[in-house]
Structure formats: structure tokens, C-alpha cells
N, C-alpha and C positions, 0 to 999 in steps of 0.2 A: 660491639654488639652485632650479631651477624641477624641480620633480615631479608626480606625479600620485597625486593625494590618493584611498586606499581608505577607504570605510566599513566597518565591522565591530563589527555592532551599535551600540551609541553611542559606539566608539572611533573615531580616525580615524588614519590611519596613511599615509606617506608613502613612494613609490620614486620615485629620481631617473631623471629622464627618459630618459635613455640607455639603458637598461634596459627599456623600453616597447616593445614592438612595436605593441599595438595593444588596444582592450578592444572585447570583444563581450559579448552578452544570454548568458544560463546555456546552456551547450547540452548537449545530451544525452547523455550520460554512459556509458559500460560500467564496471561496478564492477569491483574487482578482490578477490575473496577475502582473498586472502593476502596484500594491502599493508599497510601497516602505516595507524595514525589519520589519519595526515600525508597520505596519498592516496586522494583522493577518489573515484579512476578517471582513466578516458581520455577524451579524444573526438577527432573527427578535423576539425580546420582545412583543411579545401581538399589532402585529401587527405594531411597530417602528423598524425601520430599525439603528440596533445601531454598529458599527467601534467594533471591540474587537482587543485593542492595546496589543504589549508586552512590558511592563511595563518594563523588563530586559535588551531590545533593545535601550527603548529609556533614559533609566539610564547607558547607555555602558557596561553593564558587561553580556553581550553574550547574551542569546538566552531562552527563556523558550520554555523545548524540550515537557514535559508531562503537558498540561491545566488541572487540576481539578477542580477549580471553577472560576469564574470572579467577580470582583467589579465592579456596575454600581455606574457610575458618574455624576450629573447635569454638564455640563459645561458649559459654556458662548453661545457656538454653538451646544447645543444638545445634549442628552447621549452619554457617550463612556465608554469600559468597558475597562480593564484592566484585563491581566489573571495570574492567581496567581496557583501556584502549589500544593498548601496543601486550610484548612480551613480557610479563613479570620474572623476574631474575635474580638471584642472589645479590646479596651488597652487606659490606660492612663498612658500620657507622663507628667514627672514633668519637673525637669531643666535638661535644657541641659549638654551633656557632651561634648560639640564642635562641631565645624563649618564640614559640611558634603563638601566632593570635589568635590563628581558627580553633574552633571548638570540635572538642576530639582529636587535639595534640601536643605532643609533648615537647618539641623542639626542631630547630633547624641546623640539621649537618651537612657539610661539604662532601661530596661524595665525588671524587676526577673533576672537580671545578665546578659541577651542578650541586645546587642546592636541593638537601632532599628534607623533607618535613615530615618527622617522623608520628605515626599513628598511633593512641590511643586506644585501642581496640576494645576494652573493657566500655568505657565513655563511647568512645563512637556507638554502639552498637548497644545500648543502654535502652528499656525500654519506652522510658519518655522522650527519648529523641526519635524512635522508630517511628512510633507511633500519636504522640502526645497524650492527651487524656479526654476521656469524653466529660458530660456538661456536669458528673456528679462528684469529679477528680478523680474516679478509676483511669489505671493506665491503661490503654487502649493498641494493644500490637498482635495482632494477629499474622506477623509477617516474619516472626521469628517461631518456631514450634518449640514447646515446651518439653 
């Protein structure tokens, strides 16, 4: 399966290519108050207004503190990017070496001796994980445009 290998911090994590739009340097950011951990803010791609999620947030395992580059993503509802801390890269994924536990993934492959944990992207990016739901069970994500 060929994808495109994120870093984050010293994990390495992978989205299948199809799902790639494109990756750029960090770029400059409007925060949003009232978004939830999961969104970073906004910035605008050649005039689209695209959500730059942390990708670390909403896989639980804490926080990406330094952005250096982002993955854009087609997703069902619009670009969204993803912020990754070193260079995103190409990589192919053979068989799996087991079933991954975080939520919003599909498994764990050996990639040159590192283990890479491959992303869900449909699921990750879902809009009761973005966002959750407010008090009357609507879903609640204003951080993806429709």
C-alpha cells in the first residue's frame, strides 16, 4: 500500500495516498477560541479556508507542541490538514505486524525496522471526534467546512 509517512515526535504514522492532496511548510494559523484540542485553527490554501487538526490530539497521545509541516487531506467534508512535526515522505506499507489500539487506526507495519501505525482517515476525522456533540446530541464541528 503506498502512503505518506507523518512524523510526530518520534512516532511515525501513516495515510494512504489517495487521501493526499498535498503537504506544505506550517503556515500561518488564525486560532480559534472555542474549538475544541483537536483544532489547531485555520489558514487559508490559495484562497480555501482549510481546519489544521493535531493529528496527536485526536490519536490520544498528547499534543503536537512544534508544527513543521502539514498534510492536506481530501476528505468527505473539504480539506483538512493535519500537522506533523518533521518531513512527511512517501512509504510503503507491506503486511501488517498487528492490530493498532488507538482510535482512528487501522494497524501496525514495519517500515526499515520502525514501526509505523497506519491512519484511518475516514474515522480519524469523523465529525463526533472533531468536535463532539452539544447538550441536545447534535454534532457539533465547526472545524471541518462543509
Amino acid at each position: 500500500m503506498n502512503t505518506v509517512l507523518l512524523p510526530l515526535g518520534d512516532d511515525l504514522y501513516a495515510v494512504p495516498v489517495e487521501w493526499v492532496r498535498e503537504v506544505i511548510t506550517a503556515p500561518p494559523i488564525t486560532r480559534l477560541l472555542t474549538a475544541p484540542a483537536s483544532v489547531l485553527g485555520l489558514f487559508n490554501l490559495r484562497g480555501e479556508i482549510v481546519p489544521l487538526l493535531d493529528a496527536a490530539v485526536l490519536l490520544g497521545v498528547g499534543e503536537t507542541k512544534a508544527i513543521a509541516f502539514c498534510i492536506v487531506l481530501n476528505s468527505e467534508r473539504g480539506p483538512a490538514a493535519l500537522a506533523t512535526t518533521g518531513l512527511p515522505h512517501r512509504g510503503s506499507l507491506e503486511d501488517s505486524s498487528g492490530p493498532s489500539e488507538l482510535p482512528g487506526t487501522t494497524g501496525v507495519y514495519n517500515v526499515g525496522g520502525r514501526a509505523v501505525v497506519l491512519l484511518d482517515v475516514e474515522s480519524l476525522l469523523a465529525a463526533d471526534r472533531l468536535g463532539g456533540a452539544d447538550q441536545h446530541g447534535q454534532s457539533v464541528s465547526a472545524s471541518v467546512p462543509k
